[in-house]
N, C-alpha and C positions, 0 to 999 in steps of 0.2 A: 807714651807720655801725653797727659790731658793738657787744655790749655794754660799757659802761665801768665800769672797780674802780677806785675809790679809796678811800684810807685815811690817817689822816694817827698818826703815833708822835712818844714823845719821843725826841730825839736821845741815848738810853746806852745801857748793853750789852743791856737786854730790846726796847728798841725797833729799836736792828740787828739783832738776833735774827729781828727780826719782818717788815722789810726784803728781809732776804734769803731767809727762805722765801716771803715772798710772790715775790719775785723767782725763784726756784726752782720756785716751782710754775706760772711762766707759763711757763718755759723747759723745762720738762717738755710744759707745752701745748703748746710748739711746733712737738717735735718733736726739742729739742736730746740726744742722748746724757748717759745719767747721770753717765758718767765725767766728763764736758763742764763740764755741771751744778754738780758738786760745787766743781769747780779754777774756774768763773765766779762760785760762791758765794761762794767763799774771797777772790777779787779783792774783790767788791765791797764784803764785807765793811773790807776794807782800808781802801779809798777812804773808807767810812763813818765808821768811826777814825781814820781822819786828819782828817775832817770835825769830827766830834765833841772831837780832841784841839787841834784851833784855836778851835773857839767854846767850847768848857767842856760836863762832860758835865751834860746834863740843861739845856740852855739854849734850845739849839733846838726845833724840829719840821718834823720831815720829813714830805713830801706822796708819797703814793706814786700813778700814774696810771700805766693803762691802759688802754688805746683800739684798736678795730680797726676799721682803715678800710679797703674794699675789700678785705678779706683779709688786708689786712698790719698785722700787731700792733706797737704801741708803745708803750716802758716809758721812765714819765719820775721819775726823784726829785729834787722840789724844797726846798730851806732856803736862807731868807731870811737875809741876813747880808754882811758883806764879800764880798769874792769870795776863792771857795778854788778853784784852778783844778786838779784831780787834776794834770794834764800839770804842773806847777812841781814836785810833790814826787816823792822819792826813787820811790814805787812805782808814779808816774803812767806810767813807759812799759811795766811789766810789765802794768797793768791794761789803757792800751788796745791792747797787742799783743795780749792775749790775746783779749778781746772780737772786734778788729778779725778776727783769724784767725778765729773762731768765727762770720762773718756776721750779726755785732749792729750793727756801726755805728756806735760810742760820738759825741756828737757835748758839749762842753761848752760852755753860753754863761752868762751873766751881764748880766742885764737888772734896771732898773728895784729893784736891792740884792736879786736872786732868783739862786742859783745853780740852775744846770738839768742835771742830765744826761739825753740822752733816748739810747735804744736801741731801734735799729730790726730788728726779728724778721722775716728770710725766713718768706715762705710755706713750711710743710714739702710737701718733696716725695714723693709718691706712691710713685716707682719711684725707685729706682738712678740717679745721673746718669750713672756707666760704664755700666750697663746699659742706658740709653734710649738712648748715644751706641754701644753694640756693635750694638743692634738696630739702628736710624738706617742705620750702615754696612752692614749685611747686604740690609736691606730696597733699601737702591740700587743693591743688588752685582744683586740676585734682578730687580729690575724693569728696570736696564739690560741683564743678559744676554734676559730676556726680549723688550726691546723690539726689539734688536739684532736677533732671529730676525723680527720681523714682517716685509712689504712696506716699500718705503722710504717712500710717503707717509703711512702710519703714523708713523715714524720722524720724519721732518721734523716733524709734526703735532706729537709729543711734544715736538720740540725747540723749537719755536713756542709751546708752554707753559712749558715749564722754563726755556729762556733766559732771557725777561724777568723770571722771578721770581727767577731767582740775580742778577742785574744788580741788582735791587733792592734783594735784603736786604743787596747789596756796598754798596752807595751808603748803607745804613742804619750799619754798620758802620763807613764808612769816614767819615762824618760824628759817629758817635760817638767815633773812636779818638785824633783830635788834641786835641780838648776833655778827654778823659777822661785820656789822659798826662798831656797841662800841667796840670790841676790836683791830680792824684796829686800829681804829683812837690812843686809849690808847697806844698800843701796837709803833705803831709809836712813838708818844711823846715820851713816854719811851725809846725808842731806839735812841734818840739823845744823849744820853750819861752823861749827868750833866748840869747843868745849867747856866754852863760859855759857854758851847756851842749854848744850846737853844737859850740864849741873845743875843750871837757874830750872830747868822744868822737869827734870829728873828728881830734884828735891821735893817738890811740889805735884805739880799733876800726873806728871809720868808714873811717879809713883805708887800713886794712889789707881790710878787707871789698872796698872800692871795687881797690883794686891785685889781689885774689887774684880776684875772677872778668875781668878783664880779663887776667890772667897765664894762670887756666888755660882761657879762651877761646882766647887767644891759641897758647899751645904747641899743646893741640888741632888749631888751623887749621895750623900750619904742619904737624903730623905728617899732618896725612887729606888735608890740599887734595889731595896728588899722586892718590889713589885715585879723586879724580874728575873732573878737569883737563883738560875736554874740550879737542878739536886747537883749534877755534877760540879758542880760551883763551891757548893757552900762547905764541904768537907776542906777544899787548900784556904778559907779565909782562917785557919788558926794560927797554928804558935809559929809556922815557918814563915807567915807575911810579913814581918817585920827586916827578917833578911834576904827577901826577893826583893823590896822596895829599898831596901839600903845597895843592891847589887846592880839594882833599876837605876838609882840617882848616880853612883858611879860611872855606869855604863852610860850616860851622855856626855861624858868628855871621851873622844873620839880617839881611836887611836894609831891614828893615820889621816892623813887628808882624803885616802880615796875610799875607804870602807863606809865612810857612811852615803855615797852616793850609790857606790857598786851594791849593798844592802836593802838602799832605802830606808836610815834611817833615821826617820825626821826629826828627832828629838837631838841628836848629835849634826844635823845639817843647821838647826836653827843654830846650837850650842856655838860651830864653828862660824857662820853669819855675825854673830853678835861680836865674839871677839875680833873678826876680821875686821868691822864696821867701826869697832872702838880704837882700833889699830889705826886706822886709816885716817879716823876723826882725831887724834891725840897730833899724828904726824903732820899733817894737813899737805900743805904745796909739797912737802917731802917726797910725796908721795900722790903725784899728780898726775905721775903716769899710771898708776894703777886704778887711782881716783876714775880719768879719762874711759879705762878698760871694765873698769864694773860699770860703770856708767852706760855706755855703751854695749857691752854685753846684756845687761836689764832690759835695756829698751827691744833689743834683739829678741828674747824670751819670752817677753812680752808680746810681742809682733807675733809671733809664732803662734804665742796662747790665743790672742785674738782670732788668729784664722781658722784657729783648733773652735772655738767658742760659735762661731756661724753657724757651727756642724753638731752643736749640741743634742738641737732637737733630734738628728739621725741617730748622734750615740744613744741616745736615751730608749729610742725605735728598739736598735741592736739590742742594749742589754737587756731592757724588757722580755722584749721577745726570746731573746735566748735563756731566760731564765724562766721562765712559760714552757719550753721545750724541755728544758735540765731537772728542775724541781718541781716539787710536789706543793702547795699553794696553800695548801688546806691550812697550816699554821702559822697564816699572814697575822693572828690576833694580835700577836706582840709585835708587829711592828705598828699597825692602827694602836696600838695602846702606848708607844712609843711617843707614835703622832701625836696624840692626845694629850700626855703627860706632859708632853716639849711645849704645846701651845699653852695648859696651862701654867705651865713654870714661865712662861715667858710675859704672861699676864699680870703675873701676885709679884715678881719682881720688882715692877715699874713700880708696884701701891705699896710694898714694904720701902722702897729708897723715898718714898714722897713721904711716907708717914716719920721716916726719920728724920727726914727735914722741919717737916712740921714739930716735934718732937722737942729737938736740938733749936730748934729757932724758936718755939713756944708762939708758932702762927696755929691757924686754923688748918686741918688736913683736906677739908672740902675743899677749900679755898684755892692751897698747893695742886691738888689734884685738876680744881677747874684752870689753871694758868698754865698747866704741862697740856691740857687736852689737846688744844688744836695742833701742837706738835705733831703729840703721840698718832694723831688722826690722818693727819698726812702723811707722814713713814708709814703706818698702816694700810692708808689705800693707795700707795703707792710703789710698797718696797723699795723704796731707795731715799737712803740716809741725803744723797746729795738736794734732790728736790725738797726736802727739811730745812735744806741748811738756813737758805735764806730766813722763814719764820723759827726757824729754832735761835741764831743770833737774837733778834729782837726780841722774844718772849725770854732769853738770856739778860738782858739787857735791860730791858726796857719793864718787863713783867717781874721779875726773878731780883733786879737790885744788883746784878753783875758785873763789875768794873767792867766799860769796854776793852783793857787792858789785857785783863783775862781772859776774856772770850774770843779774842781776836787770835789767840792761838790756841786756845783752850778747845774751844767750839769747833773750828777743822781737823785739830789734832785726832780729839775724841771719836769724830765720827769716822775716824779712821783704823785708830786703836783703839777705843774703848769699846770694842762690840759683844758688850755682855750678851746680850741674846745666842749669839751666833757662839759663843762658849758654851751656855746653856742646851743651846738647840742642835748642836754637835752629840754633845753626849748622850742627850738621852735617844736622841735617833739610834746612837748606834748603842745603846741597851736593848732597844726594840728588835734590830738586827741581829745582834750576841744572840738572843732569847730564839731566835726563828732559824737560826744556823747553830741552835746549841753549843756556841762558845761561852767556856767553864768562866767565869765573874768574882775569882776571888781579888782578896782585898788589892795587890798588887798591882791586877787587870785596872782595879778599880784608880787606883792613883796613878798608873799610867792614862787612863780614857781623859781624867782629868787634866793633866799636864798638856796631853795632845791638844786636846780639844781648847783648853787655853791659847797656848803658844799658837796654832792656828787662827783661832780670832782675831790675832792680835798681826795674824802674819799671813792673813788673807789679801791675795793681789786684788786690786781696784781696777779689775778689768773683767769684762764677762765673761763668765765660767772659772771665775774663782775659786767658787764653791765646788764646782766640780774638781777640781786640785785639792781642794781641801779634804774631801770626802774620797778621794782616792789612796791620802795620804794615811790618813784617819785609820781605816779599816786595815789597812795591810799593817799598822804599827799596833791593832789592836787585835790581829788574828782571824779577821771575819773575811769568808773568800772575798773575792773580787768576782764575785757576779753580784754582791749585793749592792754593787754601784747603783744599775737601775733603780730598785727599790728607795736607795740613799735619797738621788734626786729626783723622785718622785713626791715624796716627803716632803722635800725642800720648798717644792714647788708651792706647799701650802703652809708652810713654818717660816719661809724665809720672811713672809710678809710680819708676822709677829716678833721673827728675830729682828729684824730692823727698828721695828717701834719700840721694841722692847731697849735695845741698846742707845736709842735715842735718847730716850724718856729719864733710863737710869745716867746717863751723860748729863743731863740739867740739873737734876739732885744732886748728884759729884759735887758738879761745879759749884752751887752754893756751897755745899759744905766747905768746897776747899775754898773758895770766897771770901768766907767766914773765920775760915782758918787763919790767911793769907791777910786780913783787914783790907779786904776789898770787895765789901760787899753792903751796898745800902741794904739793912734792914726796915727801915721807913717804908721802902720800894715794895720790898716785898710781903711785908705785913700790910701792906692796902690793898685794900679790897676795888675790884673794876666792875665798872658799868654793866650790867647785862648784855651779853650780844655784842661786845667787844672782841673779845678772843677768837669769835665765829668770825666775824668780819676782819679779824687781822688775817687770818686764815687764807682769805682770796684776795 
């Protein structure tokens, strides 16, 4: 055990004060960016006033703890009192989206008249996660062409080592990826809070979230399938698809609790997640003690995934490599076409949702398009939705005409479920792979890839190597061996940057619309036109 701070303040504005730099200066320790920093001070600050505006100021005390175990830092503030749950009030879902996207962990409990938030701090890492994962891919590009050149009982020999250890870290993987979905997804539900919440943004954005990356997964597969529609394929898309896909939507309600884990099958894992989640949300303290056990089971899963996620770049080594030993290479076209195809769908996306803004609002489409850029520019060069957040709020807001109202859940919610790209950039990856492992692509295949790769998006964990669970899930529910893991997240490594921008981008268009919908949305705002070199300079 590392060494431990504690400190206890009175709950008003000098003892928040004091909160959140000590708060600040551990997330400094840890490694978090100051940008980061400042917009996670800001939150908890929040959470703190809202604390403080329920018990009266100057009544409480706050306990501030930190602890490092094995490496891994964690920050806990405790006050005794009722229970004040962040997730009930208005700012509880901006606080833990943003945490959540930032690799903290927010977890809230209530024991014994103690409220607790703890936050759990990644190990900082060393190097680059794109960069240990470009090296990873080079380093097995350089040792399979090398091996390739030796005598063959060399070759065998290597293969004789590498096999069993990609089968391994498969079976690690694949035992963490059904545990790890179902209690996302449950765990989410649950954490909206009660059911007057569920309804209120289930009616409105949730809604619309869940229908748009199913809509542009969907359009996607019907325009690409042809480009890669291998001969064996195209003979089962006739008269029989209509009752493989009625036998297909059946077959996700489950028929048993343990088949769809013992199988792996994710479409009846989510299926069983959701109604558990709605279960558990309907009952609420009913069921407190179960509440407690997903709860804590999640965070377990997680923890695990994270330490699985350190180790990315070596699996990446492994399956490379072992797939350089196994197969024959020569027919990579379709997955490079794959590649191609993903990035462009993830481009014409963002400029068809802005043109229909412009459209439906009767603004200018330049204009729309110049007030998403700097966004879209920042998820771009930086893959990650959370470093967005901050300018994506405010060009929300402030650029776009968007009730603060809306965006204050709207805006963390989305970049958490709405990630059109990564539906998008799921599928047609694994059309490149279908096409290069000759799995047959009738119509059936085809609305199962969709569905997957859907409900995936939307039930991707916010922890690193997500994607990696995701893409393991994917292909075994789509038929494609599992050595085309390597290849998957190799791909990733260059698509995920546009899946990010892309799912950002198409998340601010939503929101007008539904804005617009909802009558919360300045059109004045958003039909004015800005200064030159505004947006650039909102940007930094």
């Amino acid at each position: 055990m590392g060494a431990k701070v504690q400190e206890e303040v009175c709950l008003d504005p000098q003892g928040i004060d004091r909160l959140s730099q000590l708060l600040s200066d551990q997330l400094s320790q840890a490694g978090v960016e100051r940008r980061e920093v400042l917009r996670l001070r800001l939150a908890i600050e929040d959470i703190l006033g809202l604390w403080m505006r329920q018990l009266g100021e100057g009544v409480g005390t706050c306990t501030f703890r930190c602890v490092s175990r094995l490496g891994r830092r964690s920050i806990q503030v405790l006050l005794p009192g009722g229970r004040m749950d962040p997730a009930q009030a208005e700012e509880g879902l901006l606080f833990s989206s943003l945490l959540a996207q930032a690799g903290l962990n927010p977890v809230y409990s209530y024991h014994d008249g103690m409220n607790c938030l703890t936050l759990s701090l990644a190990r900082p890492r060393r190097l680059n996660p794109i960069l240990q994962l470009v090296l990873a891919i080079l380093a097995a590009v350089g040792c399979g062409a090398v091996c390739l050149l030796l005598p063959q009982p060399v070759q065998a020999a290597a293969s004789g080592v590498i096999s069993p250890l990609f089968s391994t870290l498969m079976g690690i993987l694949q035992t963490l990826a059904g545990p790890m979905i179902f209690l996302g997804v449950c765990w989410g539900i649950v954490n909206m809070g009660d059911v007057q919440v569920l309804g209120r943004i289930g009616k409105t954005v949730l809604g619309r979230f869940v229908g748009g990356i199913f809509l542009t997964t969907g359009v996607t597969a019907a325009v690409l399938v042809w480009c890669f529609l291998p001969e064996n394929g195209v003979s089962a898309a006739g008269g029989g698809a209509a009752g493989h896909i009625y036998e297909m939507l059946l077959g996700i309600i489950p028929a048993n609790l343990l088949t769809p884990f013992t199988e792996g099958n994710s479409l009846q894992i989510i299926c069983l997640a959701i109604c558990t989640g709605l279960v558990l949300l309907v009952l609420g303290e009913k069921t407190a003690t179960v509440r407690a056990f997903v709860e804590q089971a999640n965070s377990m899963v997680q923890f695990a995934m994270e330490v699985v996620s350190r180790h990315i770049a070596l699996f990446v080594f492994v399956s490379i490599f072992s797939l350089i030993l196994s197969t024959d290479l020569a027919g990579l076209g379709g997955v490079v076409k794959g590649l191609l195809l993903g990035i462009v769908a993830c481009v014409i996306w963002p400029l068809l949702y802005s043109l229909a803004v412009a459209l439906r609002m009767k603004v200018s489409w330049p204009m729309v398009l110049h007030k998403l850029l700097p966004t879209y520019l920042v998820a771009l060069s930086t893959d990650s939705s959370a470093a967005a957040l901050g300018i994506n709020l405010e060009t929300c807001e402030r650029r776009l005409g968007i009730s603060p109202r809306l965006t204050g859940f709207g805006v963390p919610l989305g970049q958490v479920v709405y990630k059109v790209g990564a539906g998008v950039g799921f599928f047609v990856l694994a059309l490149g792979l279908a096409e290069f492992y000759g799995v047959a692509m009738p119509l059936s295949w085809v609305v199962t890839g969709v569905l997957v790769s859907g409900l995936l998006a939307m039930a991707a964990p916010p922890v690193p190597g997500g994607s990696l669970t995701c893409y393991t899930v994917l292909l075994t529910q789509l038929g494609i061996p599992e050595e085309a893991i390597g290849l998957a997240i190799a791909g990733n490594v260059i698509l995920g940057f546009f899946m990010t921008a892309c799912g950002v981008s198409c998340l601010q268009s939503e929101l007008v619309l539904v804005a617009n919908k909802l009558g919360m949305l300045d059109r004045d705002c958003l039909a004015r036109r800005e200064a030159k070199g505004n947006p650039a300079a909102d940007a930094h």
